[in-house]
MIDOSE-1310 file (N, C-alpha, C; in nm, 2 decimals, decimal comma, always signed):
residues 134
xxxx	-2,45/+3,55/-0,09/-2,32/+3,56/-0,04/-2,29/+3,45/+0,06; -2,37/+3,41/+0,14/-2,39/+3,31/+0,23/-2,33/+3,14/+0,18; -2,44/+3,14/+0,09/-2,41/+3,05/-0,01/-2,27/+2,99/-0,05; -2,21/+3,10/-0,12/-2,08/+3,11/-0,20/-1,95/+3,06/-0,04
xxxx	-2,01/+3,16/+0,05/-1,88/+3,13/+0,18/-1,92/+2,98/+0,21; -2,02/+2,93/+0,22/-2,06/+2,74/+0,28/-1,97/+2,69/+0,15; -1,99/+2,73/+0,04/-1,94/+2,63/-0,09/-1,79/+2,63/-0,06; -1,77/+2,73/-0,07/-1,59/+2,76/-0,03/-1,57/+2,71/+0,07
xxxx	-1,62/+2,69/+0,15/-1,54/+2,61/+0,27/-1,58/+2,47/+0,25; -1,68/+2,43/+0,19/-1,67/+2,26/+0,16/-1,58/+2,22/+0,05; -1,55/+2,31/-0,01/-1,45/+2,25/-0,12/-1,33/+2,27/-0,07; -1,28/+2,34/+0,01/-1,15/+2,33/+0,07/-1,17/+2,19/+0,20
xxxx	-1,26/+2,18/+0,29/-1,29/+2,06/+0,31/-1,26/+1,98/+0,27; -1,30/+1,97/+0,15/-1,25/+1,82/+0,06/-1,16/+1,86/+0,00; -1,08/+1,90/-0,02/-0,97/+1,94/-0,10/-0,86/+1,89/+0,03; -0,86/+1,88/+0,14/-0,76/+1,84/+0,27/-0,83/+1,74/+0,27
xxxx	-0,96/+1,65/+0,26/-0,98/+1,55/+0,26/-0,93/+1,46/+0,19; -0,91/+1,46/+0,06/-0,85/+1,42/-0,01/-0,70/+1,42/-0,04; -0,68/+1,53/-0,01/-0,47/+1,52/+0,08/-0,43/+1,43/+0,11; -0,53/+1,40/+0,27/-0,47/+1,36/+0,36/-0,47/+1,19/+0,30
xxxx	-0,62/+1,18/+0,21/-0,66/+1,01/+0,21/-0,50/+0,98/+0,10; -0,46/+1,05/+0,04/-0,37/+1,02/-0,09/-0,21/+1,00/-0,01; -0,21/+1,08/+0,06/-0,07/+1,09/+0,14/-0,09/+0,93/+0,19; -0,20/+0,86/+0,27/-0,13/+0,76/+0,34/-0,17/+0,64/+0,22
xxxx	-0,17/+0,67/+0,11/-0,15/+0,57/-0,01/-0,09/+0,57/-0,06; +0,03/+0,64/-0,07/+0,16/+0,65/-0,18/+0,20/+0,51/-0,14; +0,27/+0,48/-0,27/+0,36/+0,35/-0,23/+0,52/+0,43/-0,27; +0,62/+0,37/-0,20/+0,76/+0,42/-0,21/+0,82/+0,36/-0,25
xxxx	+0,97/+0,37/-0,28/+1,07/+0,25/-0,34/+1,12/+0,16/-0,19; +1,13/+0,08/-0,17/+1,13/+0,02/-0,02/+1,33/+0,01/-0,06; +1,42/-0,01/+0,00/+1,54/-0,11/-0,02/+1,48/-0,25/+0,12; +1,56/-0,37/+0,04/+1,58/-0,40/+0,12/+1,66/-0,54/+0,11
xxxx	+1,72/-0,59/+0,25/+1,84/-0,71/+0,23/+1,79/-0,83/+0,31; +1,84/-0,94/+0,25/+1,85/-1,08/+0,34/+1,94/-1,15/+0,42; +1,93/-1,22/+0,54/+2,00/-1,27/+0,54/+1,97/-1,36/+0,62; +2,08/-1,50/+0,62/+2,03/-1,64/+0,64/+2,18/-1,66/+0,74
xxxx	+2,12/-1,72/+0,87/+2,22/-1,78/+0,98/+2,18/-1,91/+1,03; +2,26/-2,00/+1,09/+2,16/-2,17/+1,10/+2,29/-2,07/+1,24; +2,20/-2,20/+1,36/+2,30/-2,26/+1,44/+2,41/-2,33/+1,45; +2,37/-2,44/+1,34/+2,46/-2,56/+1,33/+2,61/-2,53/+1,26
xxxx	+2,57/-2,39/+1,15/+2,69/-2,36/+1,08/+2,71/-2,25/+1,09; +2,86/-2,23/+1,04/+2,92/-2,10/+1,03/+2,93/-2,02/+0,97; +2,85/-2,05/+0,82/+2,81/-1,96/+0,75/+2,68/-1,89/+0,73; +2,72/-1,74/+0,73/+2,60/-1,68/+0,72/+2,60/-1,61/+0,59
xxxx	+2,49/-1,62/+0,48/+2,46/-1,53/+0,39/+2,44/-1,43/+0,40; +2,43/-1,32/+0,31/+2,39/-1,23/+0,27/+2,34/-1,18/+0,15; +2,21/-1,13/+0,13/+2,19/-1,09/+0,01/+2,23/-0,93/-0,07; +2,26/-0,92/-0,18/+2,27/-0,75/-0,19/+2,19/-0,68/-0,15
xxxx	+2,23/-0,56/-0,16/+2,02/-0,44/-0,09/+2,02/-0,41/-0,21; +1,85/-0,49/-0,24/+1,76/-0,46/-0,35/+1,68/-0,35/-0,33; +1,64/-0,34/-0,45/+1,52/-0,28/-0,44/+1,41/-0,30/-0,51; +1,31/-0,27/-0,39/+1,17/-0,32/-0,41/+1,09/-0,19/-0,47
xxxx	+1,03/-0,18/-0,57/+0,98/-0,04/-0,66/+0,82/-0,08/-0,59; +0,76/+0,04/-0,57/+0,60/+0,06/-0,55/+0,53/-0,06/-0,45; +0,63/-0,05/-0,32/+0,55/-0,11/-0,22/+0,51/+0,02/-0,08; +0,42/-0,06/-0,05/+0,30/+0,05/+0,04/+0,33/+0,02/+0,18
xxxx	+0,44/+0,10/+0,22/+0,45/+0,03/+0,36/+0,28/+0,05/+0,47; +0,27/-0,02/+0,54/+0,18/+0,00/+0,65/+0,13/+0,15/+0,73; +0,06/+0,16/+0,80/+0,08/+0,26/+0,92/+0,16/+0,25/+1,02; +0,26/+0,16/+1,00/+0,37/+0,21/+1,14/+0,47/+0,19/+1,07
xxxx	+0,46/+0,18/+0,90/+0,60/+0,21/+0,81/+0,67/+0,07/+0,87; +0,58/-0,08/+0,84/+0,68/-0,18/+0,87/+0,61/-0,25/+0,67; +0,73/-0,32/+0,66/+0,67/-0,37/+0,50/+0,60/-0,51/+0,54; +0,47/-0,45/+0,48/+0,38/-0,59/+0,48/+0,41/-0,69/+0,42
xxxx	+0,41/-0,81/+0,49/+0,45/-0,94/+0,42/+0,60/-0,95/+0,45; +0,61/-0,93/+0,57/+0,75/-0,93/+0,54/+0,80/-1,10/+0,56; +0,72/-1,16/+0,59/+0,77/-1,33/+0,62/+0,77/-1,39/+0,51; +0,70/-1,33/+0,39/+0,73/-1,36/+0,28/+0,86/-1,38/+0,23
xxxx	+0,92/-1,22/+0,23/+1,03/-1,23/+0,21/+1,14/-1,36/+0,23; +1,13/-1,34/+0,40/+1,20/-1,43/+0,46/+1,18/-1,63/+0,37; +1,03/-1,59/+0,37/+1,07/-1,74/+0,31/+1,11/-1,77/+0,14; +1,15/-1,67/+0,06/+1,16/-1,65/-0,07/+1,31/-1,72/-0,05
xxxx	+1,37/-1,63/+0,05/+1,51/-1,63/+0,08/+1,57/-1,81/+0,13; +1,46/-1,83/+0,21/+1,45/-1,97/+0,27/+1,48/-2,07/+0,15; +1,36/-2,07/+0,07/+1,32/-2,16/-0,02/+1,40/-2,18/-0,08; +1,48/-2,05/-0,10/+1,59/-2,04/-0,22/+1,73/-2,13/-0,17
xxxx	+1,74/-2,08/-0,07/+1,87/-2,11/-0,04/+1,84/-2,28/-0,05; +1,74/-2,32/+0,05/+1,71/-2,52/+0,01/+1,70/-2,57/-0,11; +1,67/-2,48/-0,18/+1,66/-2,56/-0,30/+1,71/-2,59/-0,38; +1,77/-2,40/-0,43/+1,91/-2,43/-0,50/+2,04/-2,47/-0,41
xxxx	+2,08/-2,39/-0,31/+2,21/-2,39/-0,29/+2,18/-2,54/-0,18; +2,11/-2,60/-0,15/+2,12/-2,75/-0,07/+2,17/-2,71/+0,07; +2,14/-2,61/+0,16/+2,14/-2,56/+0,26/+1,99/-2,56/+0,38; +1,99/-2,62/+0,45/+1,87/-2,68/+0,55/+1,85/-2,62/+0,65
xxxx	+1,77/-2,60/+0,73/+1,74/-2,55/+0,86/+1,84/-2,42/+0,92; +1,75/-2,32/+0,81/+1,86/-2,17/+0,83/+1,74/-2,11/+0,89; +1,78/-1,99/+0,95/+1,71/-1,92/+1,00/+1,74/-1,78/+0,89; +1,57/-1,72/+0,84/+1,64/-1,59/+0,74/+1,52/-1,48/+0,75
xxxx	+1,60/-1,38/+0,76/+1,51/-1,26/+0,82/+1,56/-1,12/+0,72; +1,48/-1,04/+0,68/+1,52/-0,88/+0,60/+1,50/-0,79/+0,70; +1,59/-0,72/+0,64/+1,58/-0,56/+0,67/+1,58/-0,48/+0,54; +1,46/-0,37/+0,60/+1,51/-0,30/+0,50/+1,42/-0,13/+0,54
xxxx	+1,46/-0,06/+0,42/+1,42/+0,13/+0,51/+1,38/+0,20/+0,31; +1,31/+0,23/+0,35/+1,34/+0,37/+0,23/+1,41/+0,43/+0,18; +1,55/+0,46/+0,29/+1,68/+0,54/+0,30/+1,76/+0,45/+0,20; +1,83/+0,40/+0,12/+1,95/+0,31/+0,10/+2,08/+0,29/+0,18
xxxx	+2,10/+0,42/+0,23/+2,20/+0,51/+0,29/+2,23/+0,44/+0,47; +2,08/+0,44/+0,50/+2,10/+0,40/+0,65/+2,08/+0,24/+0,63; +2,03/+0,16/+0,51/+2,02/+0,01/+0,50/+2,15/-0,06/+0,51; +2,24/+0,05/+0,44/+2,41/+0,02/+0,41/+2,43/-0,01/+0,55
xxxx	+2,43/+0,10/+0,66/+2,50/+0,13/+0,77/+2,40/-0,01/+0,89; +2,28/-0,03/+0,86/+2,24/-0,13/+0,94/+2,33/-0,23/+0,88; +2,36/-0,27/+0,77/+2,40/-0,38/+0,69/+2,57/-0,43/+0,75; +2,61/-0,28/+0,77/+2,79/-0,30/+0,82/+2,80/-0,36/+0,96
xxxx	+2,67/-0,27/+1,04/+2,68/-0,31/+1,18/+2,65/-0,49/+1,21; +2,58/-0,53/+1,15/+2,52/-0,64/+1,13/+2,67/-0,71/+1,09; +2,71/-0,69/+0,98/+2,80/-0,80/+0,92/+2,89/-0,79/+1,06; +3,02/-0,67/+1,11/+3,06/-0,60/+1,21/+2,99/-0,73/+1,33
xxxx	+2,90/-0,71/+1,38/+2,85/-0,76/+1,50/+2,85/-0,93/+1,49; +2,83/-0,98/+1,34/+2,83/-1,12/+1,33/+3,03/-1,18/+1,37; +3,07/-1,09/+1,31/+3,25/-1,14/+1,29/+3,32/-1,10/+1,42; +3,31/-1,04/+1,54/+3,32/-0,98/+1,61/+3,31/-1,14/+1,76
xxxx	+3,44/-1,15/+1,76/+3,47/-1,25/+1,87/+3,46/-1,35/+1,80; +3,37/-1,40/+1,70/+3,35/-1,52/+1,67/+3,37/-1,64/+1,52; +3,44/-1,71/+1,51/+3,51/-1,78/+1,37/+3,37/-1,76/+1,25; +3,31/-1,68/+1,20/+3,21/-1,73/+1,07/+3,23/-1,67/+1,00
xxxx	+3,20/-1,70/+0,85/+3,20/-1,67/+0,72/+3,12/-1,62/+0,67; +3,12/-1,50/+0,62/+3,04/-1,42/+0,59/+3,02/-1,44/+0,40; +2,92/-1,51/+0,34/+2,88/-1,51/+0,22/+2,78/-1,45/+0,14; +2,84/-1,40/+0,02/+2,75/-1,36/-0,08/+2,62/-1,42/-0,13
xxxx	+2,52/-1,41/-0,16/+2,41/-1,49/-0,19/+2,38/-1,45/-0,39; +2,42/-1,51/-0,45/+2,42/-1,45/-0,59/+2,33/-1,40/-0,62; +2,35/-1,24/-0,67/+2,22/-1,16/-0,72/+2,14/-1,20/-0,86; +2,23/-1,26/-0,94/+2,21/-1,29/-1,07/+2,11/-1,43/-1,05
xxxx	+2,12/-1,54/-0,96/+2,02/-1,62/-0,91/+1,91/-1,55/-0,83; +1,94/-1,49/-0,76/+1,79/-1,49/-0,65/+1,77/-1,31/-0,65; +1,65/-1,28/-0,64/+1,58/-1,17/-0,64/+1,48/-1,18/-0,55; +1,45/-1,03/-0,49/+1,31/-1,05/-0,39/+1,20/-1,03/-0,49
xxxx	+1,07/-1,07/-0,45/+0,97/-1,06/-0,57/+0,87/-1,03/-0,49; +0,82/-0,91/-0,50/+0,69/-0,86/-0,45/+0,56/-0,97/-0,44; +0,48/-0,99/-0,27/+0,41/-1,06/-0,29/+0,28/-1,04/-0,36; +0,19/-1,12/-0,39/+0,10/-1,11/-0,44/+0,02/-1,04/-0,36
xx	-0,06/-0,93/-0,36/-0,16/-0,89/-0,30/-0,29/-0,96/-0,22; -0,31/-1,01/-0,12/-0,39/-1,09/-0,13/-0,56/-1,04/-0,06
């Protein structure tokens, strides 16, 4: 009888051991947006909010690699669109819902007192692409 209660409790043991290890491996659908501002000019981009399928955010739920992003966005804009020395940074959340509402505040806060141009960044050209694993 002894026996049978130690077995039962190591299998439930590991049965929460294994919970817990699987919970902080899920990968989620991430959303997330771009966007590119220079000093020099008045125009700021913006990209649509994508989405990124089966990325693993971190332990403090920030998306790894995120300077990747940033420089996808970079590259893109110099290369194709002939645009130089931008500054470009993402946001983005799990939610889609609250990425909207960071997204209004942002646009909102950019146009607010001051003459700039708020542009589209074509979805049909540029996409975020999941970094390589490394």
């Amino acid at each position: 009888m002894r026996f049978i209660k130690i077995f039962c409790s190591l299998f439930v043991v590991l049965i929460l051991c294994s919970a817990f290890s699987l919970k902080g491996n899920k990968t989620k659908a991430v959303y997330i947006v771009g966007v590119s501002a220079s000093f020099t000019d008045s125009l700021i981009y913006f990209t649509d909010i994508q989405l990124l399928d089966s990325v693993k955010l971190d332990n403090n739920k920030l998306l790894p690699q995120r300077s990747h992003y940033s420089y996808q966005l970079k590259n893109y804009l110099e290369g194709q669109e002939g645009l130089v020395n931008r500054t470009c940074f993402v946001y983005f959340d799990t939610n889609k819902s609250k990425l909207e509402k960071t997204v209004a505040k942002l646009k909102a806060k950019f146009q607010k007192g001051q003459n700039v141009l708020i542009r589209p960044v074509d979805p049909t050209l540029f996409r975020f692409t999941k970094p390589e694993e490394e």
